[in-house]
N, C-alpha and C positions, 0 to 999 in steps of 0.2 A: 575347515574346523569341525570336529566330532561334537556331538551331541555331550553336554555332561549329566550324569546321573547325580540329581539333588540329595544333600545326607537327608535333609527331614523331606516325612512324605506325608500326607493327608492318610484317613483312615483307607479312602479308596487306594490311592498309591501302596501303601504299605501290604494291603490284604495281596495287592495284585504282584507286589514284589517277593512275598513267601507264596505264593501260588494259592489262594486261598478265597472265597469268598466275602463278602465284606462281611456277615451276619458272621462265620466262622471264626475268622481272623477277631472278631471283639469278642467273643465268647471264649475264647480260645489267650492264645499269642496276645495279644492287647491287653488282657487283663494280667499278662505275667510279668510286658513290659509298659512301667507304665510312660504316658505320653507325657509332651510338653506342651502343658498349657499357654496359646500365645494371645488370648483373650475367653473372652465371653465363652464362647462357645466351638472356638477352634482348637482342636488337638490335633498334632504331629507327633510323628515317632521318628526316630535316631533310627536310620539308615543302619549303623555300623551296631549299633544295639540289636537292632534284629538279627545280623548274618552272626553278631554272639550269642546270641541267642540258639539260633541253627544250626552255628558250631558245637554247643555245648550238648544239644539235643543229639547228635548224628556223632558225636565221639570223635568228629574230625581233628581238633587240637583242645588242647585244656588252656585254661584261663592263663597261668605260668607261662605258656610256651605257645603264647597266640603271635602269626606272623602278622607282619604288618603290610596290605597291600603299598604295591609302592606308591599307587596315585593316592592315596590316601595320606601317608607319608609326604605326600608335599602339599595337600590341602592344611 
């Protein structure tokens, strides 16, 4: 059985899944999407919110005409 990649990631997760520092990634990217608050002092971010994010940045698809991964599609 393969490993699955969680959609919410901690700040650490998240900076290290756009390639990015952790100081960077909240300076930056963090601030643009924001997190989900799941207490006090925890915030996660939306897996699938960043890589839209990254799509919209990089011109790869427009919002309209975003494919949908297929394992995604069945989560």
């Amino acid at each position: 059985m393969g490993d699955i990649t969680p959609r919410l990631l901690s700040v650490e997760e998240a900076a290290r899944y756009v390639g990015l520092s952790r100081p960077v990634f909240q300076a930056t990217i963090g601030k643009q999407i924001p997190p989900i608050k799941t207490g006090v002092r925890r915030l996660i971010w939306d897996r699938i919110a960043l890589d839209r994010w990254i799509d919209a940045q990089s011109g790869v698809s427009s919002p309209e005409k975003k494919e949908i991964n297929p394992l995604d599609a069945l989560m």
